[in-house]
C-alpha positions as CSV (number, residue, x, y, z in Angstrom):
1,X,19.6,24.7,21.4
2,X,16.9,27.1,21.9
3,X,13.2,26.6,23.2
4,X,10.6,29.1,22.0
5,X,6.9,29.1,21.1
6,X,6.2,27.9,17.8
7,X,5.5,30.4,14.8
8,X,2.8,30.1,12.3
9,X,6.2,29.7,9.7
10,X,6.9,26.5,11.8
11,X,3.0,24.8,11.6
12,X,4.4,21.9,8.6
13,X,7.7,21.5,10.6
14,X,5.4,20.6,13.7
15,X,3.2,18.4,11.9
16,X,6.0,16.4,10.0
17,X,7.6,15.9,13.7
18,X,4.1,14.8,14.9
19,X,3.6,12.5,11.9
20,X,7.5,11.2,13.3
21,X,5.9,10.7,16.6
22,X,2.8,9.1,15.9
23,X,4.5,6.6,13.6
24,X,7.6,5.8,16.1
25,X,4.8,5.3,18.7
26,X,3.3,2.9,16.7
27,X,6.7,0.3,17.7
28,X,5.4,0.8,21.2
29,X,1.0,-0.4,20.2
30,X,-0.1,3.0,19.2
31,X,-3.2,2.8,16.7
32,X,-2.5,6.2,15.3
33,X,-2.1,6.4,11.7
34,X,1.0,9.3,11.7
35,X,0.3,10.2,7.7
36,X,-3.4,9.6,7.1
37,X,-4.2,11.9,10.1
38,X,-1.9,14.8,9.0
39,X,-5.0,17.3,7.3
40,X,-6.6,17.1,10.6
41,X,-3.3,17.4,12.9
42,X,-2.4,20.3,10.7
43,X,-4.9,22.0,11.9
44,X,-5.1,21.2,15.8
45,X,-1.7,22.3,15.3
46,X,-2.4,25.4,13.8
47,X,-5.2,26.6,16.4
48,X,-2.3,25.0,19.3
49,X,0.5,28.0,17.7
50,X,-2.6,30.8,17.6
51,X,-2.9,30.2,21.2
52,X,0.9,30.0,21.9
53,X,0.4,26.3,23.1
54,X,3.4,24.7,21.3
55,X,6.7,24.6,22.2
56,X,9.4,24.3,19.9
57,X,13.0,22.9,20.3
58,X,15.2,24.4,17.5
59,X,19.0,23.6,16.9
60,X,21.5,25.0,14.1
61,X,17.9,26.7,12.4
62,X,15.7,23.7,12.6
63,X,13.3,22.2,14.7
64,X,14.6,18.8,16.5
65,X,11.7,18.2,18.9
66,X,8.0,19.8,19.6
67,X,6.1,19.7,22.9
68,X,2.0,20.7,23.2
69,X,0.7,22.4,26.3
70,X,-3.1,22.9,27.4
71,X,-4.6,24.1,30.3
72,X,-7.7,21.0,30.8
73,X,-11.0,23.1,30.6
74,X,-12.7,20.0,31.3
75,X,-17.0,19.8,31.8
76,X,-16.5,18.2,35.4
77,X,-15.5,20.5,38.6
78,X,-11.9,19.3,40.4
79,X,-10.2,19.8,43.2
80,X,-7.3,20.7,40.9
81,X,-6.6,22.8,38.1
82,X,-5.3,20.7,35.3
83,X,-2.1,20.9,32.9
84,X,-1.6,18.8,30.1
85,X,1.5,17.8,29.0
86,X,1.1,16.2,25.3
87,X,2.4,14.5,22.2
88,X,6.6,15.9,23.7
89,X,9.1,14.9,20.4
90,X,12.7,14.9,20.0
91,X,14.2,13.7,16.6
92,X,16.0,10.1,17.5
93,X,19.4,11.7,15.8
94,X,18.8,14.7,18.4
95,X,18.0,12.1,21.3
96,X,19.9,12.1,24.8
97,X,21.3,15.9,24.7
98,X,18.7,17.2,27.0
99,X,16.1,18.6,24.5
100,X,12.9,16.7,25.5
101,X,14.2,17.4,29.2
102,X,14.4,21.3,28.9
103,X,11.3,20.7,26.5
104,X,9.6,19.2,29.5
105,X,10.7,22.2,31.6
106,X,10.0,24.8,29.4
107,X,5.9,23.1,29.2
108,X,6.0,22.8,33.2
109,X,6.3,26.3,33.5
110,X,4.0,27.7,30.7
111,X,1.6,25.2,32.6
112,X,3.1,26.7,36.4
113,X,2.8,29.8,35.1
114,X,-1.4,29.6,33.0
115,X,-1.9,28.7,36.9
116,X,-2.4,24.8,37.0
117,X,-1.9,22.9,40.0
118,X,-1.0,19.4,38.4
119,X,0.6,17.8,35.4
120,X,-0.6,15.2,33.3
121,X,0.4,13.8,30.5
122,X,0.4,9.8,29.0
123,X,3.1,7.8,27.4
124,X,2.4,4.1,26.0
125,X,2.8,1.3,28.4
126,X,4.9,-0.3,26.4
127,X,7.4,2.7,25.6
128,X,9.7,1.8,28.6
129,X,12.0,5.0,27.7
130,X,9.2,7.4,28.1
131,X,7.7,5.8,31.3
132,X,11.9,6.3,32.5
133,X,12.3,9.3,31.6
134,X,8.4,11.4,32.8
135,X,9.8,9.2,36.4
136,X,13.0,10.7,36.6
137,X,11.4,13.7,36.2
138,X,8.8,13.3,39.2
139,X,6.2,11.6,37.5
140,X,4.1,8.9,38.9
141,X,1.0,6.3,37.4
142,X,-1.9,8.6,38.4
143,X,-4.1,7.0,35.8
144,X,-4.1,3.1,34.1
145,X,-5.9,2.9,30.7
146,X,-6.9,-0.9,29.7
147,X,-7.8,-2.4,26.2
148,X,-9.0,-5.4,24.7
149,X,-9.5,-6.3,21.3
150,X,-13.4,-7.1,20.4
151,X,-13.1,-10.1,18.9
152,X,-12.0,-11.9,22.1
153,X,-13.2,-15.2,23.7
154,X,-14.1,-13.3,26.9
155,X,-16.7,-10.9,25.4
């Protein structure tokens, strides 16, 4: 296995693994739409590779898992200088190897290294596995996102 920034040669193998995520995290209360949004994910994904912001986990000559990395250019002044950590893939045949683990490293330190001082990143509440595995990891709840449907008694 072998983690490397992704090439422009790789942009349609990144978005059919982002498609895979987006519709897998749709099990988990995701309202993404994996397929309908790939145009527009092609080309996030695109401008992400030009500025060497993907990460790529690649096995036997093929991609098995993708990881995005961005340093948060935010328009409010912090205390600390943001990483973010998002939309980390590894193909469920490719699961429990250690890919999306020395994905996760090799994000932390392009993050480490662009100079951020924290991580941050966001799994779905209900994807237990995710919220296991960031924790084992040294990641704790920093932020709680809540929803509610608009056609609710309580509006």
């Amino acid at each position: 296995m072998d983690i490397d920034t992704a090439s422009m040669d790789e942009v349609d193998d990144v978005v059919d693994l982002w498609v895979a995520l987006a519709t897998d995290q749709r099990t988990h209360g995701s309202h993404l739409l994996g397929d309908r949004n790939r145009t527009a994910v092609r080309g996030a994904i695109v401008q992400r590779i030009v500025a060497e912001n993907v990460l790529v986990a690649r096995e036997d000559g093929g991609l098995v898992g993708f990881v995005m990395v961005t340093v948060d250019g935010g328009r409010y002044e912090q205390d600390e200088r943001r990483g973010l950590l998002e939309n980390i893939y590894v193909e469920p045949a490719a699961r429990n190897r250690g890919i999306g683990s020395a994905l996760l490293k090799a994000a932390e330190e392009t993050l480490r290294s662009a100079g951020v001082d924290v991580i941050a990143l966001e799994a779905m509440a209900a994807n237990d596995a995710a919220r296991r595995f960031y924790r084992s990891h040294g990641y704790e709840p920093h932020r709680v996102e809540f929803e509610k449907r608009t056609e609710n008694d309580t509006l």
